[in-house]
Structure formats: structure tokens, C-alpha cells
C-alpha positions in Angstrom: -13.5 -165.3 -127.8 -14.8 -168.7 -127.0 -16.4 -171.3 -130.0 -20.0 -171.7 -130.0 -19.0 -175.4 -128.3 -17.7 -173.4 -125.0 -20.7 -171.6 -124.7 -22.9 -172.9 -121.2 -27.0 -171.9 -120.5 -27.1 -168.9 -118.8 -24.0 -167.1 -120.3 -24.4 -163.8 -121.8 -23.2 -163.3 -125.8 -23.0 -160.2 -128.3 -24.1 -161.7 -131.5 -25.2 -159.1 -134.8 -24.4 -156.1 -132.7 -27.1 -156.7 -130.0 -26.9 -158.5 -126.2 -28.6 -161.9 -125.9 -28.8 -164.7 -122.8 -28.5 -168.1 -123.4 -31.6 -169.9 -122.1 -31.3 -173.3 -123.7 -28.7 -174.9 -126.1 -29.1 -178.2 -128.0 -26.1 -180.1 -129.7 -26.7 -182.3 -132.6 -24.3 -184.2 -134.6 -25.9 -184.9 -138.4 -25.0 -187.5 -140.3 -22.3 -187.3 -143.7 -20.5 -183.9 -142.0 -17.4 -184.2 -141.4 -17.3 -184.4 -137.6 -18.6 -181.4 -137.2 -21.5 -180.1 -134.4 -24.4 -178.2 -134.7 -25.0 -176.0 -131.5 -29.1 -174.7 -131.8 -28.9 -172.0 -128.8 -32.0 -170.4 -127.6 -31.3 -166.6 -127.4 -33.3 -163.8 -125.8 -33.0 -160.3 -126.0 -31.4 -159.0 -122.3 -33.0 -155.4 -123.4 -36.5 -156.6 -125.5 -36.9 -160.2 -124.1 -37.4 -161.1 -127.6 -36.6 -164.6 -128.8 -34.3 -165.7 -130.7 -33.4 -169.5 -132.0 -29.9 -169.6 -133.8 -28.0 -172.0 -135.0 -24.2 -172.7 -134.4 -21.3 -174.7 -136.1 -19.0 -176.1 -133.0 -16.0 -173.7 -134.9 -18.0 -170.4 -134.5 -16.5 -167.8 -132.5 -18.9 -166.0 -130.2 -18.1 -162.5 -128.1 -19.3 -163.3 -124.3 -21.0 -160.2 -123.1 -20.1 -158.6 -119.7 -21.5 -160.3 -117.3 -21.9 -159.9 -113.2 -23.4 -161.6 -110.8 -24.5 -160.4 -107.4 -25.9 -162.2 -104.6 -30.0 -161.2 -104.2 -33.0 -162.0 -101.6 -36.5 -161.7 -102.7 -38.5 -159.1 -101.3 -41.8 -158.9 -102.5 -44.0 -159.5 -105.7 -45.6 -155.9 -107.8 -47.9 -157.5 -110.5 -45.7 -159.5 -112.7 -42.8 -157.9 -111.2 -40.8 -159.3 -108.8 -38.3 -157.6 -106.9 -35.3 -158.7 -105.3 -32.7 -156.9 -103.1 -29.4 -157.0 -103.2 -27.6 -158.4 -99.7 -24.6 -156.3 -100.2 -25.7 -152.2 -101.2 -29.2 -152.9 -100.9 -30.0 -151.7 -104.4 -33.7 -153.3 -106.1 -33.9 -155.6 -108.8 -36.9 -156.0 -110.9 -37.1 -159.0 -113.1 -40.7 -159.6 -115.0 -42.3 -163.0 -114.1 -42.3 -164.1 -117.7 -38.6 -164.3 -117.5 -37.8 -166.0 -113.8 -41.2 -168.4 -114.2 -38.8 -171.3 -113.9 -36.6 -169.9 -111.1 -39.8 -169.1 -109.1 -41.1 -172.7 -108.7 -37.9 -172.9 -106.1 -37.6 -169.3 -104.6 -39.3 -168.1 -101.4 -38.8 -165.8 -98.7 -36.2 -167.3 -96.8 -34.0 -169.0 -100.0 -30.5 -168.2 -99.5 -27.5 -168.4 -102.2 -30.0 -166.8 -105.0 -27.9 -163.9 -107.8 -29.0 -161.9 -110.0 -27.3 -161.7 -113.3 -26.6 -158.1 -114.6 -25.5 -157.4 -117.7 -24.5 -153.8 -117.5 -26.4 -152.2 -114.7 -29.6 -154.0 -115.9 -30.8 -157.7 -114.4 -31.6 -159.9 -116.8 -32.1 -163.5 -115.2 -31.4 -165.4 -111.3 -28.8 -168.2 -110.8 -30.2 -170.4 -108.5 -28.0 -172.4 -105.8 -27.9 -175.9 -106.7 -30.2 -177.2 -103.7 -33.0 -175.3 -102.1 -34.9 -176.6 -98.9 -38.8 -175.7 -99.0 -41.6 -176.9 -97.2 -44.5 -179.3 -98.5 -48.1 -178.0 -98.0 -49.9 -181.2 -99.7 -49.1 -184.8 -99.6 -50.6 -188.3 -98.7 -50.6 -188.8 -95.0 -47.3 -190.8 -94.2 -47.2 -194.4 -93.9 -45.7 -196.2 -91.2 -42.6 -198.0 -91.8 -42.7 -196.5 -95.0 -39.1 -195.4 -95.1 -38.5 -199.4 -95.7 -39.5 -199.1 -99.6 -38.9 -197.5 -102.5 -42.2 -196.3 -103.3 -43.1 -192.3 -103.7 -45.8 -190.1 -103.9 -46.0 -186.8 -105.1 -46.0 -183.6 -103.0 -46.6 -180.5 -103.8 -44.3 -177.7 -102.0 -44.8 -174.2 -100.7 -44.0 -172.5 -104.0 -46.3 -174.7 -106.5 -43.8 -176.9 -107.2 -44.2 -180.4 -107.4 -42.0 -183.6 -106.8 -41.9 -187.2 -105.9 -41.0 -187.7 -102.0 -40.8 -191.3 -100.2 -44.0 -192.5 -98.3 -42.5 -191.4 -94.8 -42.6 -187.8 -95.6 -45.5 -185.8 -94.8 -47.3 -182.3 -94.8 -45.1 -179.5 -92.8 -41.8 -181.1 -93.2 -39.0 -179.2 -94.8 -37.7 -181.1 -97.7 -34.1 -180.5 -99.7 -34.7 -180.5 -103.6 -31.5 -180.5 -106.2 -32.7 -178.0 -108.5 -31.4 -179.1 -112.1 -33.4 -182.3 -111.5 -36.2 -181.2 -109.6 -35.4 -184.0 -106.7 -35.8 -185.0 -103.5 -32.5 -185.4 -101.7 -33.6 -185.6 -97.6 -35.2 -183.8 -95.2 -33.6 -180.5 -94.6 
């Protein structure tokens, strides 16, 4: 059983009897306690979706839930469902928009290195690889000799997502983005 200080986004915990994921944690440290952390964890429902804010000492022991992971491609978009196959037994996964809508802004059809994260038999979120490569549909025209300063401009990529990309780059080009920060890294 790991403290609430062990516990990472995107882990899976059993807390009052029920299965929640971890979407978002935030330590504090307040003043006059007696060096002791405060870990306010975002928690959502893996069965309901329903939210749930909690807050943690750093000395609180948590039960992690049973978690798998299995590598996924996306197949096509039903609605607000999207549904992803799995490379290995070719089973479906369908995950509801509301819960991927910041995993989607770097998924397309051809994204490899995407799982799906199953608690039980059910999937209840996608781990993304830490780089994607997509392609830009919208930008300034390129400058020449651009590629000689620092300066960006934004572009806005096949999947709606929008970054900062040096002057040289233009539309069409395939671009490598590190997906924590939502970065440019090179052309892919």
C-alpha cells in the first residue's frame, strides 16, 4: 500500500470502497505544520466518471487498484465515442470524448505507441507515448533563412492542436511534439 506522496497522475486507487483514476494531483506544503504535505488529488469515478477532489496528508496509505495496460490504435469516432482497437486480440475499446478530450488534441490515425488503461475488463483512460509526430495544416508561409532566429509562430496541426514552430516550418510538414509540454522538438 503506497502513501498518498507515491501516488503519480494516471494511477488507479480504491478509496471508500469505490475505483477512482487519478487525473491531476497538487502538493502543497502550509505554513506552522510540522513538515508535513498536503496531496489535493483530482479523482474520477472509473465506473460513473463522476468527480471527485480529495485531499491527502503525505502519511496516508492508499490501496492502488488493478491496473493493465494494453497497447491500442484508433479506429474510428461513433458520436462522442471513440473507439480504439487493440493491436494484440483485436478486441474494441470505447472511451467517451469527455474523458480522452486532452489525449485527442495528439491522436490520429496513424499514432503509434497509444494504451489503453483497463481497470478490470473496462477502459477507463489512454496513455499517450511521450512524443507524437503530426502534421501542420495552418501556418504563416515560411521565411527564408528563417531557421537563423529564434522567433516562432504558431501552427495549428492536423488534430486541432496548436503550438509554437520556428519560422522555417511551413504547411504539410510533419512536425514532432513532446506531449507533456505541448512542444515542438524537429521535423519528424
Amino acid at each position: 500500500m503506497p502513501r498518498a506522496s507515491e501516488i503519480k497522475k494516471n494511477s488507479a486507487v480504491e478509496y471508500e470502497g469505490r475505483v477512482y483514476f487519478v487525473k491531476d494531483i497538487e502538493r502543497s506544503v502550509p505554513q506552522g505544520r510540522a513538515g508535513g504535505s498536503l496531496y489535493r488529488m483530482r479523482l474520477y469515478d472509473v465506473v460513473t466518471n463522476q468527480k471527485l477532489d480529495e485531499t491527502f496528508k503525505d502519511s496516508d496509505m492508499l490501496n492502488l487498484a488493478d491496473l493493465s495496460r494494453r497497447p491500442v490504435s484508433f479506429s474510428y469516432a461513433d458520436g462522442d465515442e471513440y473507439v480504439f482497437m487493440d493491436n494484440e486480440d483485436y478486441s474494441q475499446y470505447s472511451l467517451n470524448r469527455e474523458a480522452i478530450a486532452e489525449e485527442l488534441l495528439f491522436i490520429n490515425e496513424d499514432t503509434q505507441g497509444v494504451m489503453a488503461v483497463l481497470v478490470g475488463e473496462a477502459p477507463v483512460a489512454l496513455d499517450l507515448p511521450p512524443t507524437v509526430d503530426l502534421e501542420i495544416v495552418e501556418t504563416d508561409p515560411s521565411i527564408k533563412g528563417g531557421s537563423a532566429t529564434a522567433r516562432t509562430k504558431p501552427a495549428r496541426l492536423s488534430t486541432g492542436l496548436t503550438v509554437q514552430v520556428p519560422e522555417h516550418i511551413s504547411t504539410g510538414d510533419r512536425i514532432k511534439i513532446n506531449v507533456e509540454e505541448r512542444r515542438f522538438l524537429g521535423r519528424a
